[in-house]
C-alpha positions in Angstrom: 4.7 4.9 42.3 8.2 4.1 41.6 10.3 6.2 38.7 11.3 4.0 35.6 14.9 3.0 36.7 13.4 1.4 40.4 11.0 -0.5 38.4 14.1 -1.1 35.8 15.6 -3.0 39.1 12.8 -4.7 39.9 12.1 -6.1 36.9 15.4 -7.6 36.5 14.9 -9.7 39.6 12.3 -11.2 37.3 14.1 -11.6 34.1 17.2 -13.4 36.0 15.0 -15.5 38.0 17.1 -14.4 41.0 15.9 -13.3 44.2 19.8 -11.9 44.6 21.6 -10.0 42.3 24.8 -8.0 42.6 25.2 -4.0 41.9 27.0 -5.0 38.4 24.1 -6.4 37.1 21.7 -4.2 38.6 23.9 -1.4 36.1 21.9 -2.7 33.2 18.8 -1.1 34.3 20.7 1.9 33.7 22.4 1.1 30.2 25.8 2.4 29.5 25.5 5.6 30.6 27.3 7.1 33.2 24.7 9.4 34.3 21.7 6.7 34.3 24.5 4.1 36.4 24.4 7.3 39.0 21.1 7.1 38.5 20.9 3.4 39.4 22.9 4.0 42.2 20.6 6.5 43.5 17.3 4.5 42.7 19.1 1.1 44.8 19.7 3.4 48.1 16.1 4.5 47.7 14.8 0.9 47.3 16.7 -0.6 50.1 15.3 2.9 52.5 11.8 1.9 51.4 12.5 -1.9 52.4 12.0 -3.0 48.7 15.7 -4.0 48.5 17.9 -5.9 51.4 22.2 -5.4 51.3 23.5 -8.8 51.3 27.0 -7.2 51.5 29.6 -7.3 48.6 27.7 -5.3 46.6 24.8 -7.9 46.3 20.9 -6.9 46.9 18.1 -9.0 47.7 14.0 -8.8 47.2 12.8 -8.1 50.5 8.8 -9.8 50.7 7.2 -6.3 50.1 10.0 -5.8 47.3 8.3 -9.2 45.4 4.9 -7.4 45.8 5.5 -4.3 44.9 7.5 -5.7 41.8 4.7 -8.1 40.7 2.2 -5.5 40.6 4.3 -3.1 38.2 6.3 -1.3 40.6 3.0 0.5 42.3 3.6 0.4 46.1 0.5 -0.5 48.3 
């Protein structure tokens, strides 16, 4: 099960219609708030280590296949 700001990523994949996205606009998943960007931060280095989330470089991030999966069935990893 993923905590509330990984599935906050996820989900914005979704609500862009992107399959990339760069770090800036991952941010929003964690609001203005310096402590939820860190946060964010945090919850990206743990998607891309479970191979939910690919580094395109430049600070852009990709949905990896088991990334889409996991993120259309409500951030519950199978």
């Amino acid at each position: 099960m993923l905590d509330s700001t990984a599935r906050g990523i996820l989900q914005l994949f979704g609500e862009f219609g992107q399959e990339v996205l760069d770090l800036h606009t991952l941010f929003e998943a964690g609001g203005n708030d310096p402590a939820r960007r860190e946060a964010v931060l945090d919850a990206v280095a743990r998607l891309v280590r479970q191979e939910l989330l690919e580094e395109r470089g430049n600070d852009f991030y990709a949905l990896t296949e088991k990334g889409k999966r996991v993120a259309a069935s409500g951030g519950i990893i199978r």
